[in-house]
PLY file of the C-alpha trace (Angstrom):
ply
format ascii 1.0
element vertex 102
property float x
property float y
property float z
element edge 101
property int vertex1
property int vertex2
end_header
41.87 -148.93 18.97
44.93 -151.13 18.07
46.40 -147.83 17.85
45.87 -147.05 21.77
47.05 -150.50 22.73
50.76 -150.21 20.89
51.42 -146.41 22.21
53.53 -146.62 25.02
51.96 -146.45 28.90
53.42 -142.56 28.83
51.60 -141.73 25.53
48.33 -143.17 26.29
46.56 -140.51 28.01
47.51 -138.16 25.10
46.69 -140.47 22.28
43.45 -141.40 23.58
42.37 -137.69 24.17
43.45 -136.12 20.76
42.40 -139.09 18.54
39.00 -139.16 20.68
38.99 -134.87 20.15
40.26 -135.36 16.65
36.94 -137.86 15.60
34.25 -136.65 18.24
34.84 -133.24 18.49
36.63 -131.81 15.40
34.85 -134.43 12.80
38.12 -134.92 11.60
38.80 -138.02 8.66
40.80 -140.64 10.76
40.76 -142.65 7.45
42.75 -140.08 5.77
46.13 -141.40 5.91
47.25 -137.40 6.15
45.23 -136.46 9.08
46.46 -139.48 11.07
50.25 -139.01 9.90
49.44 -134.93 11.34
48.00 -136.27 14.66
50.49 -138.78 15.04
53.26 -136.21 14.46
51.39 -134.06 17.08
52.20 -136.55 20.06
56.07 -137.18 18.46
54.96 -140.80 17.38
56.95 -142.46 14.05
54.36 -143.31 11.65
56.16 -146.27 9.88
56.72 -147.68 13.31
53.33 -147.06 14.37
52.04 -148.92 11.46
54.17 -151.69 11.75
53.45 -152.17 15.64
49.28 -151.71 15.27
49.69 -155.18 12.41
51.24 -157.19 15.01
49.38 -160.46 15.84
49.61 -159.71 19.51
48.02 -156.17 19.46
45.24 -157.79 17.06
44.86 -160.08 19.69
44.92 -158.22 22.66
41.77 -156.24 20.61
39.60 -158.95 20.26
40.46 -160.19 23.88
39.79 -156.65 25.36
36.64 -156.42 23.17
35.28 -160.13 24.31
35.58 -158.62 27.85
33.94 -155.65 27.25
30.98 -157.69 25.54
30.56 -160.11 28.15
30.48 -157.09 30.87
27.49 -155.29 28.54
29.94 -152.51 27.48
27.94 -151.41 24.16
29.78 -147.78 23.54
32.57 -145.23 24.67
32.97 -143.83 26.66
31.91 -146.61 29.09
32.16 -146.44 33.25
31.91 -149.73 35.00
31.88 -148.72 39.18
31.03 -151.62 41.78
29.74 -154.12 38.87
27.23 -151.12 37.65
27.33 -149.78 33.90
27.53 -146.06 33.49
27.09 -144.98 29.90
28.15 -141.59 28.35
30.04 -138.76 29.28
27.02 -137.24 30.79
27.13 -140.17 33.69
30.42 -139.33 34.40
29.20 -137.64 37.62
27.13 -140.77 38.60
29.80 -143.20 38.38
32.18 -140.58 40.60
29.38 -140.88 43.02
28.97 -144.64 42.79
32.69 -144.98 43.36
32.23 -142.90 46.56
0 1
1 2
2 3
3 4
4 5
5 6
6 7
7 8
8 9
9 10
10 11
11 12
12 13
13 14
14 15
15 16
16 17
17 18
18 19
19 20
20 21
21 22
22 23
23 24
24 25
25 26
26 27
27 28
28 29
29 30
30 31
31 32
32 33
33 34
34 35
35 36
36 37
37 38
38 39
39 40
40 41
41 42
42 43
43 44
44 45
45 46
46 47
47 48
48 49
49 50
50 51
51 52
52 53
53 54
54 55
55 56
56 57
57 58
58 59
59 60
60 61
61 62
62 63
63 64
64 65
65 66
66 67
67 68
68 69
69 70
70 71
71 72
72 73
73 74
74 75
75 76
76 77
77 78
78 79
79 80
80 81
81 82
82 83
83 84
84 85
85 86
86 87
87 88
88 89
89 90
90 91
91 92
92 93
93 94
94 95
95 96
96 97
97 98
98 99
99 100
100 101
């Protein structure tokens, strides 16, 4: 997570989908520091300076601010849709927060 907030605006979309893809859908071992280092590599990211940025204070802190929001909106799990104040949980409500919206 502290991952997605220190990737640059340009790299988020891809980060988010093959680390989601990599965990979710591939059962992949994020823990293993060679499977991140390969995914990482995948979307052209430096791993050293990945590290480095995802153990600054500020990205910690942005986490727990981001994650206080989410709690105090009812946000229990990922992926999460919040559309005119109502919750929309799972991928499979996908289509009923797209409906909501319109």
């Amino acid at each position: 997570m502290r991952g997605y907030l220190s990737v640059e605006n340009s790299q988020k979309e891809d980060y988010l989908n093959i680390f989601f893809n990599a965990y979710w859908r591939d059962n992949l071992d994020l823990s293993s520091e060679k499977e991140f280092s390969k995914l990482l590599e995948n979307l052209k990211i430096d791993s050293k300076a990945f590290l480095e940025k995802i153990n600054q204070q500020s990205i910690k802190d942005d986490l727990k601010r981001l994650t206080s929001d989410a709690f105090k909106k009812e946000v229990f799990g990922a992926p999460t849709f919040i559309v005119n104040n109502k919750i929309f949980w799972g991928q499979d409500r996908l289509e009923y927060a797209l409906e909501e919206l319109n």
